[in-house]
C-alpha positions in Angstrom: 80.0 64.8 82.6 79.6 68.1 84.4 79.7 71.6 82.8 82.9 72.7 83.6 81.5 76.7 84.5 79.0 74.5 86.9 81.5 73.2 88.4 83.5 76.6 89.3 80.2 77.8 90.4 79.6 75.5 92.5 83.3 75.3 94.0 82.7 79.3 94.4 79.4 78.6 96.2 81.4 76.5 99.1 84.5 78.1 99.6 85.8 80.6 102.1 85.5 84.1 101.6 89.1 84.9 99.5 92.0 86.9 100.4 91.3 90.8 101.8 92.7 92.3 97.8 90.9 94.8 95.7 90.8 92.9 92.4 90.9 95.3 89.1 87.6 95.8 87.4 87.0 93.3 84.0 89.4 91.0 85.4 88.9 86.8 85.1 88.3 85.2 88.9 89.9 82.1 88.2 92.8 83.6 86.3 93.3 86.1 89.3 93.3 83.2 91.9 95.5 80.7 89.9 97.9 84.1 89.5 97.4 84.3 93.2 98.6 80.4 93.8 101.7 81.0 91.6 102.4 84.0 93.8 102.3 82.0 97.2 104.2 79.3 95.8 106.8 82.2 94.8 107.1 83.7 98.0 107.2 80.3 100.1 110.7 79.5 99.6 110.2 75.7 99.1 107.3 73.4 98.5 104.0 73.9 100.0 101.0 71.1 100.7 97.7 71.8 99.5 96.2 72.9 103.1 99.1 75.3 103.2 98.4 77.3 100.3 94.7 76.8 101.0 95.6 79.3 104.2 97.8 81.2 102.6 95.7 82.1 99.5 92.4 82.2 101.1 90.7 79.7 99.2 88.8 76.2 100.3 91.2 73.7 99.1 88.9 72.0 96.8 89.7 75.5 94.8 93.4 75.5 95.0 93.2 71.6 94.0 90.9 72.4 90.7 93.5 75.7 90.1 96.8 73.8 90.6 96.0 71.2 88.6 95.6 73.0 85.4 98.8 75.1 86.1 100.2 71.6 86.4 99.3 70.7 83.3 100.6 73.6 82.0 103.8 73.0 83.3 103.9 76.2 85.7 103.9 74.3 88.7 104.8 70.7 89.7 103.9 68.1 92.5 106.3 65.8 94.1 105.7 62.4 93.9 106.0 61.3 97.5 105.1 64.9 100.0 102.7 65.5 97.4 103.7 69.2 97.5 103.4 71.8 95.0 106.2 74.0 93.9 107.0 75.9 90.4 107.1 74.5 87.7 109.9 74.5 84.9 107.5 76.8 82.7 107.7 79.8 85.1 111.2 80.4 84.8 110.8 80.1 80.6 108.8 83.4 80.6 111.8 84.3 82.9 114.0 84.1 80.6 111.8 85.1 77.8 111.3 88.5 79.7 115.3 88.7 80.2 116.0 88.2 76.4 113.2 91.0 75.8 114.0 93.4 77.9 116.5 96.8 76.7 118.8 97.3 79.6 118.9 101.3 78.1 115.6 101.8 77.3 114.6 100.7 81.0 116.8 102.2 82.6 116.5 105.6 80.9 114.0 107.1 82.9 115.6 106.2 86.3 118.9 107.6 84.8 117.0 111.0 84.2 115.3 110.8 87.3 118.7 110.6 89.2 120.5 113.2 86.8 117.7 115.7 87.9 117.8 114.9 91.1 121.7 115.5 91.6 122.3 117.6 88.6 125.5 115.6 88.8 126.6 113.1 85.7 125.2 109.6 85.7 126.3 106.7 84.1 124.7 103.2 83.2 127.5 100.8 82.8 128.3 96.8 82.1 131.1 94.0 82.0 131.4 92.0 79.5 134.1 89.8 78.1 135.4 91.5 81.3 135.9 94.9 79.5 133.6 97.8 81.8 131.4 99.7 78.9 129.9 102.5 79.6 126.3 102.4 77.5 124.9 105.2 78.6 125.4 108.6 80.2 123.8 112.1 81.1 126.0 115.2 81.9 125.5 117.4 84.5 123.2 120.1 84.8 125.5 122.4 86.7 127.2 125.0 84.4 130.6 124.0 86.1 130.8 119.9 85.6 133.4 117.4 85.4 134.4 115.4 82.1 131.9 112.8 82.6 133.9 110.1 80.0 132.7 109.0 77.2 130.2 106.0 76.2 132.0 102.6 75.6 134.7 100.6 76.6 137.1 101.2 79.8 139.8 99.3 81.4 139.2 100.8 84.3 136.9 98.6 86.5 139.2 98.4 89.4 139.5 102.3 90.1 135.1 103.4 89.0 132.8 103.4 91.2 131.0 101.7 88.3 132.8 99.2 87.7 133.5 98.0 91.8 130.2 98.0 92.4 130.1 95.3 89.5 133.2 93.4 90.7 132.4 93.3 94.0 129.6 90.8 93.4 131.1 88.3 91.0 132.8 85.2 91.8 136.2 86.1 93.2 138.4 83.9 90.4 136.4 86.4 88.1 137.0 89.0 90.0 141.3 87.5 89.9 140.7 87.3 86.0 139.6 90.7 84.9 142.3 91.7 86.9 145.3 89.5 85.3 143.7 90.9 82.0 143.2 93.9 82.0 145.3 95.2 84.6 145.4 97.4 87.7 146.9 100.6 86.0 147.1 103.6 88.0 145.7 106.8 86.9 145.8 108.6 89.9 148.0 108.9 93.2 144.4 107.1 94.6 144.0 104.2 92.6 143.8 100.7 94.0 146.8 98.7 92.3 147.1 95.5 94.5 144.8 92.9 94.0 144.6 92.4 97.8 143.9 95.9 98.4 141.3 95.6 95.7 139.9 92.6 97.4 139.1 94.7 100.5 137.7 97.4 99.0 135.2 95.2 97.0 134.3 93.5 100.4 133.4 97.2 102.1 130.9 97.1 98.9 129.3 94.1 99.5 128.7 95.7 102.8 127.1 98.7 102.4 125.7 98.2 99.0 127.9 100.8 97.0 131.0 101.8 95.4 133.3 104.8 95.4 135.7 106.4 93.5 137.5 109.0 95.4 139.5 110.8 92.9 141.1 107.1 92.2 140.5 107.2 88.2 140.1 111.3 88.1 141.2 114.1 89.8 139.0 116.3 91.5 136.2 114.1 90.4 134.3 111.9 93.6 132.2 108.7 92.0 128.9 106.7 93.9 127.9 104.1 92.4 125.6 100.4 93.1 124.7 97.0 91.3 121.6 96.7 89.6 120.5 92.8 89.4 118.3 91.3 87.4 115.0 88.7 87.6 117.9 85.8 88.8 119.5 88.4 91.7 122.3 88.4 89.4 124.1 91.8 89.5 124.4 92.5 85.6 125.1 96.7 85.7 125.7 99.3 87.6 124.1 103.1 88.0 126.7 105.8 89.0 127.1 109.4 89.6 130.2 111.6 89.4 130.4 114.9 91.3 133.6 117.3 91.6 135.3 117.4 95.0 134.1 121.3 95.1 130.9 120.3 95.2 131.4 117.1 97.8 130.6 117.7 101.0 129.9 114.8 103.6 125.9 115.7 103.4 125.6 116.3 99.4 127.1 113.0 99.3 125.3 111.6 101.5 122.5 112.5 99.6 124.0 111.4 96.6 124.4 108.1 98.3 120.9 107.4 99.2 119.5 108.4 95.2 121.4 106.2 93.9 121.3 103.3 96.0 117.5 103.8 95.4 118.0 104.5 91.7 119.8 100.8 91.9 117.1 99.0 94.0 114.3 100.5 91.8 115.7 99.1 88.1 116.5 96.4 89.8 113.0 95.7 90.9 112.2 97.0 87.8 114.1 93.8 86.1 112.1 91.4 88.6 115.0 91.3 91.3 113.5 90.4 94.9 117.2 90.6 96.3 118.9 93.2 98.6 121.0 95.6 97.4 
């Protein structure tokens, strides 16, 4: 039986010269290049045959067979019976999940909230639904020695009128969407709020959109609200990143400007979280 480090050498000896990446310093060559199948497979949208991720990867296809068969065995990818084609396996989206049960939404997000809250020196706010109640779990006042009540940390039945909590709604199923309503209401707190559920309906679709919420004075007066979804490692949009400012303050280019950090705030946690979906 041949010495299995013989044998990469000599697969090594005959292939093609690899990919143009800078690999780190101290790192394993076949780890990196099985790490470099999985991330071909990832990005292919479907299944792939062997002389397809051979081009794509760089590497002779004896290689890519000797690689893909021990991430087979390992359960991280699969081969279809009858094309013969390779795809991810069942053990990929395990360390998915076991990244997604890991993870501290706060803690993470933290840094970009402090980013944002310097960059404004307007409030920001980290919020969630669940049990379709809107929570607030975390917030930063602003740095400006004239602010705006910037709430409080916990729960709200206000997800219809925050920029927070449409930027939410606006991406879950609309009988969710029907739900929260019915339960928790569509209570006015302001001479802006949305109280119909079709009016609500289009606002949520204008969203979708453009990728963010407002609140223009709808759940406080004098107080103008941007906010946008953060989605996790599924695209799933699981919170929201917002930032209040006080109409004195709002002109059409500060909020412009507003609108771009945290939009970018959004995207970045979301990436962050292993999201590879558009805003």
């Amino acid at each position: 039986m041949m010495d299995s480090a013989l044998t990469e050498d000599r697969i090594e000896a005959a292939e093609a010269p690899v990919a143009l990446r800078v690999r780190a310093p101290g790192t394993i060559r076949s780890v990196d290049r099985a790490l470099d199948l999985l991330e071909v497979l990832s990005r292919s949208g479907g299944a792939l045959a062997l002389s397809e991720i051979s081009a794509r990867s760089g590497l002779n296809a004896s290689t890519c067979h000797h690689l893909l068969a021990t991430l087979a065995a390992r359960g991280y990818i699969s081969q279809n019976g009858r094309s013969r084609e390779y795809m991810i396996g069942n053990k990929v989206f395990d360390l998915s999940d076991a990244r997604a049960r890991q993870f501290n939404l706060i803690e993470v997000a933290m840094p970009r909230l402090r980013a944002l809250n310097e960059a404004t020196r307007e409030a920001v706010h980290l919020a969630v639904i669940q049990a379709r109640e809107l929570i607030t779990v975390a917030k930063l006042d602003s740095l400006h020695a004239v602010k705006v009540d910037s709430g409080f940390v916990g729960k709200s039945n206000a997800a219809h009128a925050t920029a927070s909590g449409k930027a939410i709604l606006a991406w879950l199923p609309e009988p969710e969407q029907r739900a929260i309503a019915e339960a928790k209401g569509l209570d006015a707190f302001t001479e802006n709020t949305i109280t119909g559920l079709d009016a609500l309906r289009a606002e949520l679709a204008l969203v979708r959109r453009h990728g963010v919420a407002y609140d223009r004075e709808e759940f406080q007066p004098g107080v103008i609200c941007i906010g946008a979804a953060i989605r996790n490692h599924t695209g799933g949009v699981i919170a929201s990143v917002s930032c209040s400012t006080p109409t004195m303050r709002a002109s059409d280019e500060g909020l412009a400007r507003v609108e771009e950090l945290v939009k970018a705030a959004a995207a970045e946690l979301s990436q962050e979280l292993g999201s590879r979906s558009p805003a």
